[in-house]
DOVEX-46173 format. One line per field, with one value per residue (C-alpha): residue number from 1; residue in three letters; x, y, z negated. Coordinates in nm, 3 decimals. Example, Ala and Ser with C-alpha at 12.3 -4.5 7.8 and 13.67 -1.06 7.14 Angstrom:
<recs>
num c(1|2) $
residuo c(ALA|SER) $
xx c(1.230|1.367) $
yy c(-0.450|-0.106) $
zz c(-0.780|-0.714) $
</recs>
This chain:
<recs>
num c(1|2|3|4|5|6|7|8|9|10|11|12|13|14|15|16|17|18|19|20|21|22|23|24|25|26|27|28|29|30|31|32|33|34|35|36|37|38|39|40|41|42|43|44|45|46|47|48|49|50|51|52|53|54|55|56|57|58|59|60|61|62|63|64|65|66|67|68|69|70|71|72|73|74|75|76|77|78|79|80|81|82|83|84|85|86|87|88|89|90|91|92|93|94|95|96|97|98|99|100|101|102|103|104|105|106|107|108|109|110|111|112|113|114|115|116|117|118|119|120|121|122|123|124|125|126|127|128|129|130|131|132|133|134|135|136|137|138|139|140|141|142|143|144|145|146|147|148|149|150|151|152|153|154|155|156|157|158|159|160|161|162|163|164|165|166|167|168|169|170|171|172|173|174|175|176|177|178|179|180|181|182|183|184|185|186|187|188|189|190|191|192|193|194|195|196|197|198|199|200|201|202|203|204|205|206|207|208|209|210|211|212|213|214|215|216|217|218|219|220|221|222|223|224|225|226|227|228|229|230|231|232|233|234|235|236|237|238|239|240|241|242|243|244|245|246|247|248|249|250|251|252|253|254|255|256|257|258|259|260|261|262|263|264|265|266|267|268|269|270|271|272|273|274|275|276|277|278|279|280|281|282|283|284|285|286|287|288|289|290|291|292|293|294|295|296|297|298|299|300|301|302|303|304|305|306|307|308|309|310|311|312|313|314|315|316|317|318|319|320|321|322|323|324|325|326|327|328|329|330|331|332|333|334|335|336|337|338|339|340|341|342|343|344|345|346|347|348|349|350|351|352|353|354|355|356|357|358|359|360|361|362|363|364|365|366|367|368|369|370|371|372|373|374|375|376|377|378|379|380|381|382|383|384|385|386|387|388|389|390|391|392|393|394|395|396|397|398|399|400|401|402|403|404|405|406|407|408|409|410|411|412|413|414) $
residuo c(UNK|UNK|UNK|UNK|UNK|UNK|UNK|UNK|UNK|UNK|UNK|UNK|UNK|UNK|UNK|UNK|UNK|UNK|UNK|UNK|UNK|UNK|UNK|UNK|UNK|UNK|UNK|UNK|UNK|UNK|UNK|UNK|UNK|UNK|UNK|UNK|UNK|UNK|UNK|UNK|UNK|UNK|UNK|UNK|UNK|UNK|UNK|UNK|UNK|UNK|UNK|UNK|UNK|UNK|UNK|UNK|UNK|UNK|UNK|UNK|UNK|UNK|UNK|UNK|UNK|UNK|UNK|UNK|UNK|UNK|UNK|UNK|UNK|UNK|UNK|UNK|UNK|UNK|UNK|UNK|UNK|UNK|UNK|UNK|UNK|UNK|UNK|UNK|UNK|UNK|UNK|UNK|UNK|UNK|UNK|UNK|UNK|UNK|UNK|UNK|UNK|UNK|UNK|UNK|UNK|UNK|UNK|UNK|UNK|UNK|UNK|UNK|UNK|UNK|UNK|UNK|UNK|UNK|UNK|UNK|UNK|UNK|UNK|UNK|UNK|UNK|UNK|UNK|UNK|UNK|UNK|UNK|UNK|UNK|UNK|UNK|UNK|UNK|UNK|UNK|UNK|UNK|UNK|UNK|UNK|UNK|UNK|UNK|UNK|UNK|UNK|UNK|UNK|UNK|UNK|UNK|UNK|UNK|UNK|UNK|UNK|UNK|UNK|UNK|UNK|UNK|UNK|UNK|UNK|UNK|UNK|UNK|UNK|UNK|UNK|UNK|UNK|UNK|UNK|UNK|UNK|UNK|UNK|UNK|UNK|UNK|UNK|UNK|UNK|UNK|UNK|UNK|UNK|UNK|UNK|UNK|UNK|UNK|UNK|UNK|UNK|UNK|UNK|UNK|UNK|UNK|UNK|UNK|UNK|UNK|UNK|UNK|UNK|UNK|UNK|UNK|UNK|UNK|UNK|UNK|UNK|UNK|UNK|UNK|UNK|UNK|UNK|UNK|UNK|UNK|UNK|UNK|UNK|UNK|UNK|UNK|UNK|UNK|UNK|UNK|UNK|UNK|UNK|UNK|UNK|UNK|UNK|UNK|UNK|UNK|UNK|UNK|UNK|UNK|UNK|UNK|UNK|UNK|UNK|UNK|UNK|UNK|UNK|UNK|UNK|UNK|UNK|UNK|UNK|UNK|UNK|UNK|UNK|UNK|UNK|UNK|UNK|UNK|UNK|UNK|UNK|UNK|UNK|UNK|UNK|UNK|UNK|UNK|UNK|UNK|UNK|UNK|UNK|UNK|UNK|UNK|UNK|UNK|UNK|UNK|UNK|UNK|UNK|UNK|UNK|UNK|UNK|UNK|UNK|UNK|UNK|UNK|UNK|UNK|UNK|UNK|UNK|UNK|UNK|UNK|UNK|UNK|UNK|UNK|UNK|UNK|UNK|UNK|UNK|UNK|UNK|UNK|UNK|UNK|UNK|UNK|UNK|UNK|UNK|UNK|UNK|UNK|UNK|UNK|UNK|UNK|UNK|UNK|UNK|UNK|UNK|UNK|UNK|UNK|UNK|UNK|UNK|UNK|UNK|UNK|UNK|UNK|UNK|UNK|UNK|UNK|UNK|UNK|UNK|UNK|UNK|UNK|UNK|UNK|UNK|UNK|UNK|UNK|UNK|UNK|UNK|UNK|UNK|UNK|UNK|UNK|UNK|UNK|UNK|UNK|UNK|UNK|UNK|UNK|UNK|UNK|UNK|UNK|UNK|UNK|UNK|UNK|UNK|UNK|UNK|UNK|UNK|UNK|UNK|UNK|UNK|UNK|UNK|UNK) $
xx c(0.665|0.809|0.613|0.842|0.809|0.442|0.457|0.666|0.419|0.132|0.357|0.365|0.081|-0.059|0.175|0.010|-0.309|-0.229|-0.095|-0.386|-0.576|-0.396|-0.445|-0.774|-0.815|-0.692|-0.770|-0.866|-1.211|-1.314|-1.139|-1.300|-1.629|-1.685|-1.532|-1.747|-2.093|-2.057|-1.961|-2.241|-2.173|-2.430|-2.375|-2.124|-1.792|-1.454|-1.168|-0.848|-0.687|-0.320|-0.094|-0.063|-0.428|-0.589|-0.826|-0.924|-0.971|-1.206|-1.422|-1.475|-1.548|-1.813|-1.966|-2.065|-2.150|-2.248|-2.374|-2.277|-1.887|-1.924|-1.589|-1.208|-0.878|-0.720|-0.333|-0.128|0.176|0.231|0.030|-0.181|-0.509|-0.736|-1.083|-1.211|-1.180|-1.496|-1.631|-1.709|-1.693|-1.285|-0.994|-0.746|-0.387|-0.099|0.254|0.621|0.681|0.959|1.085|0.844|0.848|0.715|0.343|0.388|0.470|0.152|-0.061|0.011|-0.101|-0.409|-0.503|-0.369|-0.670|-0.941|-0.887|-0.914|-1.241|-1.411|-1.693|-1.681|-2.031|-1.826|-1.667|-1.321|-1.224|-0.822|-0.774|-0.393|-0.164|0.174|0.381|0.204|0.498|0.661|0.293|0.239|0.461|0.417|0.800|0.977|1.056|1.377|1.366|1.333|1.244|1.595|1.626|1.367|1.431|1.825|1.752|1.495|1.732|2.013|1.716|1.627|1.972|2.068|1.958|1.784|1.432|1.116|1.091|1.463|1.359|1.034|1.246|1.408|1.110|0.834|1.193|1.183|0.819|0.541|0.245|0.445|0.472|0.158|0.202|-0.104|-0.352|-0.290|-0.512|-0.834|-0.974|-1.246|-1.407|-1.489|-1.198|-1.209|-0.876|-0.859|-0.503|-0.378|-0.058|0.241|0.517|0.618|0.405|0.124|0.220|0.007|0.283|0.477|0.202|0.237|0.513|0.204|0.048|-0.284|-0.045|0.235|0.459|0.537|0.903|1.129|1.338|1.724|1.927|2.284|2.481|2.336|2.554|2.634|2.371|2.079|2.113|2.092|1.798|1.614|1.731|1.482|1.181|0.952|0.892|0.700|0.366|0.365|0.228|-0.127|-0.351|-0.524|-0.897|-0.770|-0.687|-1.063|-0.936|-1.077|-0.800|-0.903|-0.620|-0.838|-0.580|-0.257|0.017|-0.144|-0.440|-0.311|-0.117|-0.373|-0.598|-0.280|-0.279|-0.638|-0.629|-0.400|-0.568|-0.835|-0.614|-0.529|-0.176|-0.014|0.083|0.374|0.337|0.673|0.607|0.973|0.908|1.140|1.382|1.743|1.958|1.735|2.004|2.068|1.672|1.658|1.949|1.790|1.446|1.612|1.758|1.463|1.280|1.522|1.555|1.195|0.886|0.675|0.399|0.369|0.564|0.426|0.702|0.604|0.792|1.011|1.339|1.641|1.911|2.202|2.235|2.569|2.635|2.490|2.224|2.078|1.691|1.484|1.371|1.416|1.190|1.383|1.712|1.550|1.407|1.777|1.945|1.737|1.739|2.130|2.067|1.740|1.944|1.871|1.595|1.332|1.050|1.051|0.960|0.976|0.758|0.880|0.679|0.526|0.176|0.115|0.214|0.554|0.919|1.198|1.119|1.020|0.712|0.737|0.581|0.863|0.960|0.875|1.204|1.288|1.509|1.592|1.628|1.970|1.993|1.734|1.924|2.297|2.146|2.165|2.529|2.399|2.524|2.308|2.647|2.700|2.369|2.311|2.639|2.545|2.150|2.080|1.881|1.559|1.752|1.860|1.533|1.399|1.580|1.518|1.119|1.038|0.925|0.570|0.410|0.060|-0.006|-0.191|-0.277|-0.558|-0.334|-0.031|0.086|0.378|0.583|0.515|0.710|0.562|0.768|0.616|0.803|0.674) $
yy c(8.893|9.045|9.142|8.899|8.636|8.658|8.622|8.279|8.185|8.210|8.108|7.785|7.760|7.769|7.495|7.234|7.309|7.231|6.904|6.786|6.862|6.616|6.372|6.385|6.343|6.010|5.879|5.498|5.546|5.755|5.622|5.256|5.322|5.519|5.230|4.958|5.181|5.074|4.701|4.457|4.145|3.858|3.643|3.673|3.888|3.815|4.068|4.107|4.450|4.464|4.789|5.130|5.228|4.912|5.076|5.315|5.074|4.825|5.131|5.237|4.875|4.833|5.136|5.032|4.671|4.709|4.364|4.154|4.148|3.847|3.841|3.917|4.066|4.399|4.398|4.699|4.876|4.858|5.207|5.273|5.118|5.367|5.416|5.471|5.094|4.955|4.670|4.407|4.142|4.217|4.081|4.335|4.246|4.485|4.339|4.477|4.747|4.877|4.533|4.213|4.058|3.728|3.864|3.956|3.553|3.527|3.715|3.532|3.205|3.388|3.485|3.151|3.003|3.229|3.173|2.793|2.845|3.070|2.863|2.884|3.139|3.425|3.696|3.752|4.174|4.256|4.610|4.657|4.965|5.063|4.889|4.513|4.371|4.430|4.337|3.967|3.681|3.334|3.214|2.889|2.570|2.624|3.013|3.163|3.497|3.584|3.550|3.765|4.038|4.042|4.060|4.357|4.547|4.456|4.578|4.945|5.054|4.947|5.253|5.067|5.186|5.018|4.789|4.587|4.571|4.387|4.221|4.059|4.030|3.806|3.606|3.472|3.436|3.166|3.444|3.739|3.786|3.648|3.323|3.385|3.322|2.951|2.983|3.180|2.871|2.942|3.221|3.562|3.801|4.162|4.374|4.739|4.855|5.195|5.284|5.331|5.283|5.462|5.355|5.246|4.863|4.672|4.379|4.638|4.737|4.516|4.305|4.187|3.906|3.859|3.981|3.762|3.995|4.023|4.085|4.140|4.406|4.369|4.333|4.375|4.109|3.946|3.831|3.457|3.410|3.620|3.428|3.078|3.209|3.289|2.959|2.766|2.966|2.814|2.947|3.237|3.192|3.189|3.554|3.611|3.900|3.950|3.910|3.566|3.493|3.559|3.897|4.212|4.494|4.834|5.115|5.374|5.636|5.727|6.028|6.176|6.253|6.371|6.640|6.710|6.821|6.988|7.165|7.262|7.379|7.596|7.796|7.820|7.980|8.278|8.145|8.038|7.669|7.444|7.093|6.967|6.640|6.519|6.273|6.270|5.939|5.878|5.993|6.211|6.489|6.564|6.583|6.829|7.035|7.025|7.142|7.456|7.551|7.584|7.726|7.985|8.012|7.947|8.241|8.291|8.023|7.704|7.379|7.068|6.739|6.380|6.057|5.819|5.910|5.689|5.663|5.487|5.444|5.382|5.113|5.337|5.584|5.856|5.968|6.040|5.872|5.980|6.278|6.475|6.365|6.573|6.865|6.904|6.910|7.164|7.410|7.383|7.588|7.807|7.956|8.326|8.263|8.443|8.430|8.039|7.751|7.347|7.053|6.703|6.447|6.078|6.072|5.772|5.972|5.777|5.861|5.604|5.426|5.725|5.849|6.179|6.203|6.445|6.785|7.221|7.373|7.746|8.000|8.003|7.629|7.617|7.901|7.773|7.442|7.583|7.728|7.385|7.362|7.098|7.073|7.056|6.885|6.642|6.540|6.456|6.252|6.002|6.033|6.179|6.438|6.418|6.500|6.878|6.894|6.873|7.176|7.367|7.307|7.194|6.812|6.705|6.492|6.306|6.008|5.771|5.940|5.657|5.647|5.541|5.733|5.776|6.121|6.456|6.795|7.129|7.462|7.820|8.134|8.445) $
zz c(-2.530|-2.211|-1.911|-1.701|-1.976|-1.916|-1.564|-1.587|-1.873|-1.656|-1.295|-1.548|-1.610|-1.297|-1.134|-1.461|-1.349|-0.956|-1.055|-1.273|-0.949|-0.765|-1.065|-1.097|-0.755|-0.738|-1.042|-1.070|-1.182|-0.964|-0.653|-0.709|-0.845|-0.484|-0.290|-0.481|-0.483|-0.071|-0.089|-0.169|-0.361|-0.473|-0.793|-1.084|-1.050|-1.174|-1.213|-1.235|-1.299|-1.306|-1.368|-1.521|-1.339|-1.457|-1.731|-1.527|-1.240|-1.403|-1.579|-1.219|-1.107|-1.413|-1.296|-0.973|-1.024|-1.392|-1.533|-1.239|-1.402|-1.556|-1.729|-1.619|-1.789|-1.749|-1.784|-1.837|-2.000|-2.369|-2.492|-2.157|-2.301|-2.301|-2.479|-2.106|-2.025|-2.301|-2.062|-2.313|-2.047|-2.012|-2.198|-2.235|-2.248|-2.243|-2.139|-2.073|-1.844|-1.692|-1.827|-1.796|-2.142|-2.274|-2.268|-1.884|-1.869|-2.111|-1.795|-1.554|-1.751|-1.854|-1.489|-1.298|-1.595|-1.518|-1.144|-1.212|-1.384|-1.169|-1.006|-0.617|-0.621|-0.781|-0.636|-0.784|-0.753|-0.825|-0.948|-0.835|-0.919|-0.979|-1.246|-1.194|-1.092|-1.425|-1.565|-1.468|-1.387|-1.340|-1.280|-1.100|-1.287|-1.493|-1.429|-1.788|-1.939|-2.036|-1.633|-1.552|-1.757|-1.676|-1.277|-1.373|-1.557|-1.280|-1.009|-1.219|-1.267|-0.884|-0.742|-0.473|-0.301|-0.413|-0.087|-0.171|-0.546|-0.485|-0.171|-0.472|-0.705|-0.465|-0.451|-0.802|-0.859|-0.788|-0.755|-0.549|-0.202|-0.140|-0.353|-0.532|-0.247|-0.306|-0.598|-0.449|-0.324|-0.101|-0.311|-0.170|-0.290|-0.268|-0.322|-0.399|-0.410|-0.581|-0.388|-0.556|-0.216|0.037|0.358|0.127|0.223|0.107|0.026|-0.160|-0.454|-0.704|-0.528|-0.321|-0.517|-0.241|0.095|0.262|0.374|0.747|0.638|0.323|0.314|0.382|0.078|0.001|-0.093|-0.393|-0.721|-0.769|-1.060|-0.927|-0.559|-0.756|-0.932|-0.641|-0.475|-0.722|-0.636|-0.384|-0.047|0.080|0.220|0.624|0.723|0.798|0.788|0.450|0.625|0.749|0.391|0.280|0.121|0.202|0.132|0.045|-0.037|-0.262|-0.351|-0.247|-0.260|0.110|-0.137|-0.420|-0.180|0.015|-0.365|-0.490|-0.163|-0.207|-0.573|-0.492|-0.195|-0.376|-0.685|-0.321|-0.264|0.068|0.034|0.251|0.200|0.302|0.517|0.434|0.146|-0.149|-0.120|-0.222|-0.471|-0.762|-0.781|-0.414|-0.365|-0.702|-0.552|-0.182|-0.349|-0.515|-0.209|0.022|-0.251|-0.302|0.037|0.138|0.145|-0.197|-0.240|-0.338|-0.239|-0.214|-0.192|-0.264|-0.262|-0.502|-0.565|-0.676|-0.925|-1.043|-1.400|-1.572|-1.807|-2.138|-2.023|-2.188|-2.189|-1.895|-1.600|-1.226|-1.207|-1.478|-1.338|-1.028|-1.232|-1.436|-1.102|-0.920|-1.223|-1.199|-0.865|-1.001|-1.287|-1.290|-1.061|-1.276|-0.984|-0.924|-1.148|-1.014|-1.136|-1.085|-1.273|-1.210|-1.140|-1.374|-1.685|-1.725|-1.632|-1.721|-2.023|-2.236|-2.254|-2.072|-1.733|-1.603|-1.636|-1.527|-1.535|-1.401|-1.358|-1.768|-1.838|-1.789|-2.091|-2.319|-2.333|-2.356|-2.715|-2.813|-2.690|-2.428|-2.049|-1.780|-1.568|-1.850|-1.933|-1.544|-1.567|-1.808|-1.710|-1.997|-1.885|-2.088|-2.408|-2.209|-2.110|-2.456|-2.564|-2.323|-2.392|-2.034|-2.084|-1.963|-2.175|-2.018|-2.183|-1.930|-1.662|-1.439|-1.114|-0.997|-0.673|-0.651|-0.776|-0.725|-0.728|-0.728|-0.648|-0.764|-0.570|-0.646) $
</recs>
């Protein structure tokens, strides 16, 4: 191995090991289990965790109040079940995600069920992160699956930002948007929220089944069939603040934190860091190829960007989610950059529907996969990305991750 090979090895290396800082700083065990340890409670406690986080969320509940969860579900993606979440008390469910599927529909029965049985002494905790919107569902009369699924897929290959998809989403839903405050009765309700949207809205995580929004986002003109569907949903709930509601809304992680320990990790490591305040937003590629350039262009350190990108995806897409769409684009402009590497992965350990969590391209990628005979140009065309990206050796691979914040790129300039 080459002296310069070394040197990217252990640049690399280095850039992993500032983003599992910023995991682990928000993860959902963590993050709750020091909320709760601070929030007294009397009597029997009922949760509900919903999303990508929830395992990690109700271990960290169960550690603070221990035997006082009486009982509760945990509902999360299809493979995110982890052996960290063993609280015999909790049903465990795993549903559809990025599509809802008929055991998202299955949720939302289950919870509306344990919410009608929970006497009016207990205390009723929701565990919210990133991906519940895909998780749970309770839907109008005469709305079916089939519907559900075909807006979804109309919604994730839009190209639209989070806040007009879930615009759209509390519109053809009975528990969204706030809906599901109807069903709290007079029971003392206590909400901790993992942020997954830009702002850290509350009404946006999770499509914001315990907070009316004060607005929707605008929307472009809607197609014929999905404006009928959302014609039989029922009305939004009249905004009110959350405390007026009887909830008490806590956000215990977001992207701000997970900077701010990536930013920390890697002072510590003796390198000058620039955490960009811009956050990443619009199209994937144009953010990848504006990345490259400042850090090409930019002094030796490390970069710190954060944000959700976007992307259109044509009528037969290839592999790979956002986040390597970004990382393929920006090593189109590193090539024979053999002093800078980029990270661009999702902090819950997903990307797309794969399972990769994103990708750590640099100045070689661009060769490494053209010894496949693939092209970068091409691949990025048909948003195929993740199969160039698996030649070239530069996937991430997580599994679950605990948290749910949004995405996160990391730049290394030597």
């Amino acid at each position: 191995m080459s002296n310069q090979t070394q040197i990217i090895e252990a640049m690399r290396r280095r850039v992993l090991e500032i983003y599992q800082a910023a995991l682990r700083a928000v993860h959902g065990r963590d993050c709750v289990r020091r909320t709760l340890v601070d929030v007294r409670v009397t009597g029997p406690v009922r949760v509900c965790a919903i999303g990508k986080a929830a395992c990690a969320m109700a271990q960290g509940a169960a550690d603070a109040w221990g035997d006082q969860i009486q009982d509760g579900l945990v509902i999360t993606k299809q493979g995110y079940v982890t052996a960290e979440c063993s609280v015999p008390a909790l049903t465990v469910m795993e549903a559809g995600h990025p599509l809802p599927d008929a055991r998202s529909v299955q949720a939302g029965e289950a919870m509306l069920k344990l919410l009608a049985e929970t006497s009016r002494e207990a205390t009723l905790l929701f565990l919210i992160s990133g991906g519940a919107s895909s998780l749970i569902e309770v839907l109008p009369p005469g709305v079916m699956l089939a519907d559900l699924r075909r807006v979804n897929a109309w919604l994730l290959a839009s190209g639209w930002d989070i806040h007009r998809m879930n615009a759209v989403r509390k519109g053809l839903s009975c528990i969204k948007g706030g809906r599901l405050v109807a069903y709290l009765g007079e029971r003392r309700t206590v909400q901790l929220l993992i942020s997954d949207v830009p702002g850290d809205e509350a009404a946006d995580i999770g499509s914001g089944l315990l907070v009316p929004a004060a607005r929707l986002a605008p929307v472009p003109a809607l197609p014929d069939w999905l404006q009928a569907l959302l014609d039989q949903a029922p009305p939004l709930l009249p905004v009110e603040a959350p405390a007026d509601a009887g909830v008490e809304t806590r956000i215990v992680a977001s992207l701000d934190q997970a900077l701010a320990a990536a930013a920390q990790a890697a002072r510590e490591g003796g390198y000058a860091v620039q955490v960009h305040a811009a956050r990443l937003h619009g199209d994937a590629a144009l953010q990848g190829r504006r990345i490259a350039d400042e850090l090409i262009q930019g002094p030796a350190g490390v970069h710190l960007w954060g944000g959700e990108t976007t992307l259109v995806l044509p009528p037969q897409s290839g592999r790979g989610g956002r986040n390597q769409h970004l990382a393929l684009a920006a090593a189109t402009g590193l090539a024979g950059h053999d002093d800078i590497c980029l990270l661009a992965a999702g902090t819950d350990g997903s990307d797309g529907p794969g399972e990769d969590a994103g990708a750590l391209v640099d100045g070689a990628t661009l060769a490494r996969g053209a010894l496949d005979e693939l092209n970068a140009e091409e691949c990025l065309a048909r948003a195929d990305a993740g199969t160039f990206l698996e030649a070239s050796g530069d996937l991430i691979s997580t599994g679950p991750t605990g948290t749910n914040v949004m995405d996160l790129a990391i730049g290394w300039k030597g």
